[in-house]
One Martini backbone bead per residue (centre of mass of N, CA, C, O) as a GRO file, in nm:
protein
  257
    1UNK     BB    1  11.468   8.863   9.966
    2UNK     BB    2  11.630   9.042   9.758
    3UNK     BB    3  11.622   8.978   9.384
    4UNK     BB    4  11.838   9.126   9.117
    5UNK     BB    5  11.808   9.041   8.758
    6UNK     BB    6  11.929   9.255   8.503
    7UNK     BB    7  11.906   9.528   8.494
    8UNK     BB    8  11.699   9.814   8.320
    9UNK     BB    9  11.780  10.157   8.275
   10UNK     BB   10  11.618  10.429   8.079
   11UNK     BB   11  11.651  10.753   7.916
   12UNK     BB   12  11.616  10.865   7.642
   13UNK     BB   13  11.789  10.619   7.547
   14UNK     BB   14  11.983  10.602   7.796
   15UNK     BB   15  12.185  10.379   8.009
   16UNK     BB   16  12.179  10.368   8.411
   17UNK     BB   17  12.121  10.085   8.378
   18UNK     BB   18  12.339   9.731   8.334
   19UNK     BB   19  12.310   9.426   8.415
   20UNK     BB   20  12.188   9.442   8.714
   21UNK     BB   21  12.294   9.248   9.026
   22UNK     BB   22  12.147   9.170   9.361
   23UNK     BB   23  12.148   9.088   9.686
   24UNK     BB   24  11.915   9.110   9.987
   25UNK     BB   25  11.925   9.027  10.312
   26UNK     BB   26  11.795   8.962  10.595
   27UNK     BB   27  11.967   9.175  10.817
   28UNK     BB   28  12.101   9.398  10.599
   29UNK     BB   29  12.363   9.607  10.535
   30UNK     BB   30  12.389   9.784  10.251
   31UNK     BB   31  12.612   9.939  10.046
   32UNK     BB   32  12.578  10.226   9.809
   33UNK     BB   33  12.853  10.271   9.560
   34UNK     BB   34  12.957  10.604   9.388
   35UNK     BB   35  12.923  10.836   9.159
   36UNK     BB   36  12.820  11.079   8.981
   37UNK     BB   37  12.546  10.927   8.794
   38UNK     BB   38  12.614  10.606   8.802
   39UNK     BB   39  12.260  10.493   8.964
   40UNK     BB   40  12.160  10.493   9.255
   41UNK     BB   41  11.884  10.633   9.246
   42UNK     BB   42  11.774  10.497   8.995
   43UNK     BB   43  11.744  10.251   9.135
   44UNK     BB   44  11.545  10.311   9.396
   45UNK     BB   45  11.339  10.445   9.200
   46UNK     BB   46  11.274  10.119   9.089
   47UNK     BB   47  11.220   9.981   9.342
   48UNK     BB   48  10.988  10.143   9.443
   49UNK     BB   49  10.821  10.256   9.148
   50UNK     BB   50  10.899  10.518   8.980
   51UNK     BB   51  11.084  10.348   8.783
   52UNK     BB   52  11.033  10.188   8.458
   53UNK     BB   53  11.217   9.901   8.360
   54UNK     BB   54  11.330   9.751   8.048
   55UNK     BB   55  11.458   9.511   8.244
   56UNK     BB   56  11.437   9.186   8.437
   57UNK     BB   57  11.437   9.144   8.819
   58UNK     BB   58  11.220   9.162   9.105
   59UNK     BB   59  11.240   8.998   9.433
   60UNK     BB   60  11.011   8.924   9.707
   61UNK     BB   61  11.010   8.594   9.808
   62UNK     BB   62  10.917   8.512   9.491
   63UNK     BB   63  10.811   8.816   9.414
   64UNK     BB   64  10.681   9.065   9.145
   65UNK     BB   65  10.735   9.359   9.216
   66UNK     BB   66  10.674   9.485   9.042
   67UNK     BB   67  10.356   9.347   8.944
   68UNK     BB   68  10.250   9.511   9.222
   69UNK     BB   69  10.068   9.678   9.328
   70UNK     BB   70  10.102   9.960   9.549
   71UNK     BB   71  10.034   9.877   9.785
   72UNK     BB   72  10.165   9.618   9.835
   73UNK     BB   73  10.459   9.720   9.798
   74UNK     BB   74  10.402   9.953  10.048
   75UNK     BB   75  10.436   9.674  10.253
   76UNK     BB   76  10.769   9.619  10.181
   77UNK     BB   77  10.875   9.873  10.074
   78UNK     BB   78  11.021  10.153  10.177
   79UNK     BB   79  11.135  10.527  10.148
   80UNK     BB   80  11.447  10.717  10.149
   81UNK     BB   81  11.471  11.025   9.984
   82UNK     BB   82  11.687  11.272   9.928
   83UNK     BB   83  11.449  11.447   9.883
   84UNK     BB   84  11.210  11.666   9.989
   85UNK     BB   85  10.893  11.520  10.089
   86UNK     BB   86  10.684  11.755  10.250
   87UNK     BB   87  10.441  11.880  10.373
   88UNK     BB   88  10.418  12.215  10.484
   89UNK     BB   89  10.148  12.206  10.652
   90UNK     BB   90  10.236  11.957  10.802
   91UNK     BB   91  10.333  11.821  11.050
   92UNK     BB   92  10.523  11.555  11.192
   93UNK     BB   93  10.290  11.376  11.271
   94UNK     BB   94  10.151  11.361  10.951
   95UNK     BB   95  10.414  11.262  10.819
   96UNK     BB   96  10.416  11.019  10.933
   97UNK     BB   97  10.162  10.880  10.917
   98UNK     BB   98  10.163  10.816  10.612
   99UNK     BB   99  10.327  10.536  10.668
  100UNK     BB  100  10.030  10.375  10.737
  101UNK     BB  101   9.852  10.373  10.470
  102UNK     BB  102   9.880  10.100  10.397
  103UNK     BB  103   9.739   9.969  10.670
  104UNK     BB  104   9.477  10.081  10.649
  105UNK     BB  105   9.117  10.073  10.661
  106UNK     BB  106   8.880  10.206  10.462
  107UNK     BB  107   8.867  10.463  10.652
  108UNK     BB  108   9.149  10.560  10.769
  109UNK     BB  109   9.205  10.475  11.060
  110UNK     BB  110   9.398  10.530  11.353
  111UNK     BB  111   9.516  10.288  11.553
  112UNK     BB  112   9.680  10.200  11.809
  113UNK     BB  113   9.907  10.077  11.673
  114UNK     BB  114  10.005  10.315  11.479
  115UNK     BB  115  10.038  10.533  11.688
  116UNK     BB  116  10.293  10.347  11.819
  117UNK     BB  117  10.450  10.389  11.581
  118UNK     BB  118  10.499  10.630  11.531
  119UNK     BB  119  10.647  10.705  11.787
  120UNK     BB  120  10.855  10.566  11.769
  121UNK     BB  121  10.981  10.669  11.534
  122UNK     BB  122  11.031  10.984  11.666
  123UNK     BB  123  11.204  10.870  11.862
  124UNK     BB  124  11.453  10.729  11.762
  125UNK     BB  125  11.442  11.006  11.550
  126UNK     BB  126  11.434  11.269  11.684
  127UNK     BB  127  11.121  11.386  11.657
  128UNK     BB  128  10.926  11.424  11.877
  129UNK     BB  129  10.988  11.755  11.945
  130UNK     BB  130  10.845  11.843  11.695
  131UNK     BB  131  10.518  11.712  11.614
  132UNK     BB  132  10.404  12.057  11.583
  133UNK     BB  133  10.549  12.137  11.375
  134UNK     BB  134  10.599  12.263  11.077
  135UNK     BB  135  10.736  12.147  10.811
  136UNK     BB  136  10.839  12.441  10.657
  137UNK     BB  137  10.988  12.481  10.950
  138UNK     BB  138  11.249  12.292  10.857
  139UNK     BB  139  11.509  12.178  10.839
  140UNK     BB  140  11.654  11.982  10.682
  141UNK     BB  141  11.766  11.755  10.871
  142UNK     BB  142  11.444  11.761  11.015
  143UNK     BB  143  11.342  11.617  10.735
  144UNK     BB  144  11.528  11.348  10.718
  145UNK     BB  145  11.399  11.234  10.995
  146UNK     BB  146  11.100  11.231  10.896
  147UNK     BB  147  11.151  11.031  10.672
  148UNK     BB  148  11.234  10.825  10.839
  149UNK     BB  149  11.006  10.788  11.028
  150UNK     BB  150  10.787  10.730  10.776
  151UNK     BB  151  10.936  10.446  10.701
  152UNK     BB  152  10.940  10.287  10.959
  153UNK     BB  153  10.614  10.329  11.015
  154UNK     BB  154  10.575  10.109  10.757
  155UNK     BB  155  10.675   9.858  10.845
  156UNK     BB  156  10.902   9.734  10.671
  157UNK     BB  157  11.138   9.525  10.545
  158UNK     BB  158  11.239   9.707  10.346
  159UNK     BB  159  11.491   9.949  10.326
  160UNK     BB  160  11.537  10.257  10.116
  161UNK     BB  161  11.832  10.474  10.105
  162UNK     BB  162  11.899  10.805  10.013
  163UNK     BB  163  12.088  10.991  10.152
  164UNK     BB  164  12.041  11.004  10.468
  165UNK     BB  165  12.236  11.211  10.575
  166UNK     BB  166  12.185  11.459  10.451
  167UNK     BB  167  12.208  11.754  10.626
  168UNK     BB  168  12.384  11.640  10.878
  169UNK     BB  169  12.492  11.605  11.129
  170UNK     BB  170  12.728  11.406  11.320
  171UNK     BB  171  12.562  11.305  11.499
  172UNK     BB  172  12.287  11.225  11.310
  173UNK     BB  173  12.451  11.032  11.108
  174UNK     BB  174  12.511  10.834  11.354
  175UNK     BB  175  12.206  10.786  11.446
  176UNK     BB  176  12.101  10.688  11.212
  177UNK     BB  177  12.285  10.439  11.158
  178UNK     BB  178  12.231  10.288  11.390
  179UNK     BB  179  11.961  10.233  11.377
  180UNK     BB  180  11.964  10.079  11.119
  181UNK     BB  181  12.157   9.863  11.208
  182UNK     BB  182  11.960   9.775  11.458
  183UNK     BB  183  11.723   9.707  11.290
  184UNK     BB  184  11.854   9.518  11.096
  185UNK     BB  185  11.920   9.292  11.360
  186UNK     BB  186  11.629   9.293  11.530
  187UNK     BB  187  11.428   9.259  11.234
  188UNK     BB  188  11.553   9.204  10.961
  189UNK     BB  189  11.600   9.410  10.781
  190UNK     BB  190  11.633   9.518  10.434
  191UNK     BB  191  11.922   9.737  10.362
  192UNK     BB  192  11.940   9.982  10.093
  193UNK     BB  193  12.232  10.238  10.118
  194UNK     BB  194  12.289  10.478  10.006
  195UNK     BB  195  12.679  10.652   9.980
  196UNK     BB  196  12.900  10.934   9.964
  197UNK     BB  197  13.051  10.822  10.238
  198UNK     BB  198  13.295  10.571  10.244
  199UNK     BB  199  13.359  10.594  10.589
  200UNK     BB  200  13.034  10.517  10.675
  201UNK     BB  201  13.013  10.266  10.471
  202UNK     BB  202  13.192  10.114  10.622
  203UNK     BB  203  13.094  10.094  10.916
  204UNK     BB  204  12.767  10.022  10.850
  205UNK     BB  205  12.828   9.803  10.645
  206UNK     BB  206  12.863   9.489  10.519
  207UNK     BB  207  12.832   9.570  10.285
  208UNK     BB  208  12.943   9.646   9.926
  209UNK     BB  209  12.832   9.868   9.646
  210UNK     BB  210  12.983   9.924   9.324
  211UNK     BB  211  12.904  10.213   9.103
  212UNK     BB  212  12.947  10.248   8.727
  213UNK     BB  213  12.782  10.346   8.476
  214UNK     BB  214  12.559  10.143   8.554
  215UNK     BB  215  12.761   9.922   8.694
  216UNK     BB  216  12.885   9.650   8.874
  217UNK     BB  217  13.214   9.701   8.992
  218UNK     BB  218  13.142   9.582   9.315
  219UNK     BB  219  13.159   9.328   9.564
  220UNK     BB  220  13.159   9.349   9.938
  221UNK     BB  221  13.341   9.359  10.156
  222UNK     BB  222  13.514   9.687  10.267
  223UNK     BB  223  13.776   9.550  10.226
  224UNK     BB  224  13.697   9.459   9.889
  225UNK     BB  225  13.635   9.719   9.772
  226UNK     BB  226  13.836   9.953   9.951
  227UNK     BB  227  14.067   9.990   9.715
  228UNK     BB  228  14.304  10.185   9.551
  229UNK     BB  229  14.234  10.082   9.267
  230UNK     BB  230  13.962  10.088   9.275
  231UNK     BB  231  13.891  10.402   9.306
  232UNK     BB  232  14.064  10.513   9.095
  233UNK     BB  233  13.867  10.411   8.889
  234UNK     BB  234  13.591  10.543   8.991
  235UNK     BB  235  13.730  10.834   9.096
  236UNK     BB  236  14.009  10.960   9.000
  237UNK     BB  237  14.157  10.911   9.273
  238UNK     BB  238  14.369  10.937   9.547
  239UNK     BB  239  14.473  10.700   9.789
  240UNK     BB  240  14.437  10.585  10.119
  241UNK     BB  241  14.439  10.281  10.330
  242UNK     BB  242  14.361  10.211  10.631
  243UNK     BB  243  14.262  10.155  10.986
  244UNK     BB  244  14.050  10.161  11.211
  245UNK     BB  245  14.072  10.188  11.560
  246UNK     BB  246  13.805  10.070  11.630
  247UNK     BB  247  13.711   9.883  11.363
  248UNK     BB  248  13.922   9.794  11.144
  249UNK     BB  249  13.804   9.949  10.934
  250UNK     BB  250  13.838  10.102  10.614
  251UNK     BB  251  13.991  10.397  10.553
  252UNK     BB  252  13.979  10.672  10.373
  253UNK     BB  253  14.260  10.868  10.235
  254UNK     BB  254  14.354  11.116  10.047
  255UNK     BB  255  14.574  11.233   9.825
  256UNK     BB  256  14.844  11.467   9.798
  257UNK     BB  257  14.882  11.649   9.518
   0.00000   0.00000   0.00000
């Protein structure tokens, strides 16, 4: 479904990411991982349209996403970003129709289908209880569930994460990866979330990417990925790698030096 290959992203002359290549299938959850700096945030805003990247390609079913009007593409790819981005003065269910915005029609109101999609949104991420609220007047973590209602909302294949858990108590965290993990299977989305939480991302990813210094250095199930040279190598820090005794995926434990 999401094809990118070899993406080249610079600032100011610095490049963030180099050489970058990666397969993403309808119903997967990738995990993105790797430390502060890496280029996580910079692929997902590369990949949004926020920022234009100086090489490569990226094809969503064999079109060229970057090449895409802004409409067409927010009709593909929702994007839930790390920072809050919500009009404070909106309340919660005027934040999440936003989501609507690439499908209504000249007029701009919302049809009955808008309005059912909004709810289910509300529902699923526990924002229902909100919906009067003014965002300015949410905790962070009442705010990041507000941006995944709004990016569900927007009914895209392609569903885009840059750490969703921030700010998120453990229930939170628990409840929104579940979330997306079941639309990834239920709906087919394709799903790419950044994780600094390695072993959230080993429960809830079938694949991990690890990104270091903007390139990927590991690809693969998080047996393959989360082995204690790799992680050595990329976080310089010593770890030991357990199992998991619910999931028997790979558990991640710092060794005390």
């Amino acid at each position: 479904m999401l094809q990118i290959t070899d993406l080249e992203l610079s600032y100011g002359g610095t490049h963030v990411l180099s050489g970058f290549s990666l397969q993403l299938q309808a119903g997967e959850v990738l995990g993105l991982i790797g430390p502060n700096g890496a280029g996580k945030s910079s692929l997902i805003r590369a990949l949004s349209g926020v920022l234009k990247p100086i090489a490569g390609q990226v094809l969503v079913d064999g079109k060229d996403l970057l090449g895409l009007p802004e409409s067409e593409r927010a009709r593909l790819i929702s994007v839930v970003p790390q920072s809050t981005q919500l009009p404070p003065a909106f309340t919660v269910y005027e934040c999440v129709a936003l989501g609507r915005t690439p499908h209504l029609n000249w007029l701009g109101s919302l049809g009955a289908a808008d309005i059912a999609k909004i709810e289910w949104a509300m529902q699923i991420t526990e924002c229902a209880a909100l919906k009067n609220r003014r965002a300015g007047q949410l905790s962070g973590g009442e705010q990041q569930r507000v941006l995944l209602a709004r990016a569900l909302a927007q009914d895209c294949p392609i569903l885009l994460l840059d750490e969703p858990t921030a700010h998120l108590d453990l229930h939170h965290q628990v409840a929104i990866l579940n979330v997306v993990r079941s639309l990834a299977k239920e709906r087919k989305l394709a799903v790419l979330v950044a994780l600094h939480d390695l072993n959230l991302a080993s429960l809830f990813a079938q694949r991990l990417a690890l990104l270091v210094n903007g390139r990927l250095q590991a690809l693969g199930s998080p047996q393959e990925v989360l082995t204690e040279p790799t992680l050595q190598k990329a976080y310089a820090v010593s770890t030991r790698i357990l199992s998991n005794p619910e999931s028997g995926q790979p558990w991640v434990v710092l060794e005390d030096n």
